[in-house]
Residue, then its C-alpha position, 0 to 999 in steps of 0.5 A: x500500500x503506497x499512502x501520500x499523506x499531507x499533515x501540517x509541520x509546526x516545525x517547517x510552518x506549513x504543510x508537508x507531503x509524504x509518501x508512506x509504503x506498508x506491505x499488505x497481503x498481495x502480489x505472489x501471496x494468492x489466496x489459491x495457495x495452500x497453507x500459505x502463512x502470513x507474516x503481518x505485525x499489524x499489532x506489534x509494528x513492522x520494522x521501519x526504514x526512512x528512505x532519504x533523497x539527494x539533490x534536487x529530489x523530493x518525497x517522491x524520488x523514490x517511488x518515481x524512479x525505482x521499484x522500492x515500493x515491491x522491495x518492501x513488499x518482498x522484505x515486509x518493513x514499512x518506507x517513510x519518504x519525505x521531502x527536504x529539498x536541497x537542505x542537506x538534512x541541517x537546520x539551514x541558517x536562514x531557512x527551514x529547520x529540516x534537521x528537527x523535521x526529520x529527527x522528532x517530528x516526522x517520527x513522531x507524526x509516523x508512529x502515531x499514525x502507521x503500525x511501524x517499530x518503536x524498536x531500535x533493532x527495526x528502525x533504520x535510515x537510507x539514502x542516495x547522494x545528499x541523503x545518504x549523507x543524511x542518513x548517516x547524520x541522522x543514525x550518528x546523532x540519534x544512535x539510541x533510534x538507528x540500528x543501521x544507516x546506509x548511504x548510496x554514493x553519499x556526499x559523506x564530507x562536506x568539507x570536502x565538497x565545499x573546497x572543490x570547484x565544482x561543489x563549491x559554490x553557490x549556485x550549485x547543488x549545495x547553498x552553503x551560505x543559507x546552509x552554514x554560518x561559516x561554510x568554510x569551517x566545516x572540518x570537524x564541525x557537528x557536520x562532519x561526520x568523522x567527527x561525530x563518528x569520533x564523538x559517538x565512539x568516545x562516549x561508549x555509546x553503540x554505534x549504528x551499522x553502517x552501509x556504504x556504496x558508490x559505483x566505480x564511474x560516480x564523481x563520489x569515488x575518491x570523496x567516498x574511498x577517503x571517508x572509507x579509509x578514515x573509518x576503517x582506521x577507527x575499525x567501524x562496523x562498515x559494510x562498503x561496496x562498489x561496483x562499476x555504475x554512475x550516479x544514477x537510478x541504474x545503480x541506485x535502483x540495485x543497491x538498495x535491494x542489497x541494502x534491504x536485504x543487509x538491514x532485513x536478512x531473511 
């Protein structure tokens, strides 16, 4: 069941839309099989991934470009897709307050209105490109809620982006003086996550899983290889994978069915 909802934000002061997947009894579940047992926790709550956008994306990214609605169809979790348009998951310094939609509200709002997990061990966060950034942002700051966190060809070091020339400026994907105060202070700031790596380790908290990817052809590769390397230092529990693919929907579309399957192994 693919649901789109509209529901008034305190937080961002107006009204929101999502997009919400819960699987029902269908498909290959025909009722002339025979002694066919199924496996809805209405009751007790599915578990529940919150699937982020990259830039330029939307709450409907998802459902428009991939078949993430039969994926968890097949994996029996629900999906939360909402939109955070090129905000990069922050609180923006002069705009919206993204970061506390995604982390209280929009929880909030979902599991008083879905049957999904209030457990840490069935709640998660996925994303591609900007929102795989988030998805990490969101799991390394919320480690008490997050049991695993992916990111696909993520944007993982904004500190990076910003010195390039291609990400860099403003009227690029990312507009880093509505964003941050001081853009270019962002190494080991509260939106580096190395730092909040380090921080969350320090404190002897459990650390989220973590999901990497990024396709071999994707403008992310040495961005993502050199996050990796930083984090297999600090021995994470980080299941990283590449394989030959851009930054597209073609890999996207079959990178999150390995993610599904590592956040929910039959």
């Amino acid at each position: 069941m693919l649901s789109t909802c509209q529901f008034f934000s305190s937080v961002l002061a107006t009204n929101v839309t999502i997009n919400v997947v819960v699987p029902t009894p269908e498909g290959e579940e025909q009722i002339i099989e025979e002694n066919f047992v199924q496996n809805y926790p209405y009751q007790s709550g599915f578990p529940v991934i919150y699937l982020l956008h990259g830039a330029y994306g939307n709450c409907h990214s998802w459902v428009r470009f991939s078949s993430i609605e039969r994926y968890a169809q097949k994996h029996r979790c629900v999906l939360v897709m909402a939109s955070a348009e090129n905000s990069f998951y922050h609180n923006e310094v002069y705009g919206n307050r993204y970061y506390d939609f995604f982390a209280d509200e929009l929880p909030q709002m979902v599991g008083n209105v879905f049957p999904i997990s209030t457990e840490r061990s069935k709640t998660f966060v996925a994303g591609f490109s900007m929102g795989g950034y988030g998805a990490w942002l969101l799991a390394l700051k919320h480690p008490e809620r997050f049991a695993k966190a992916a990111s696909l060809s993520g944007a993982l070091d904004l500190a990076y982006l910003h010195e390039s020339p291609q990400y860099g400026v403003d009227d690029g994907p990312i507009p880093w003086h509505r964003l941050f105060k001081d853009p270019q202070n962002l190494r080991r700031s509260n939106s580096d996550l190395i730092k909040l790596y380090d921080d969350l380790q320090a404190s002897g908290r459990a650390i989220p899983a973590l999901y990497q990817s990024i396709g071999l052809d994707d403008p992310l590769y040495e961005l993502n290889l050199k996050v990796k390397e930083q984090l297999t230092q600090r021995q994470a529990q980080l299941l990283f994978y590449s394989e030959p693919g851009g930054h597209n929907w073609e890999f996207w579309d079959q990178d999150i069915q390995r993610v599904l399957q590592w956040m929910l192994p039959s």
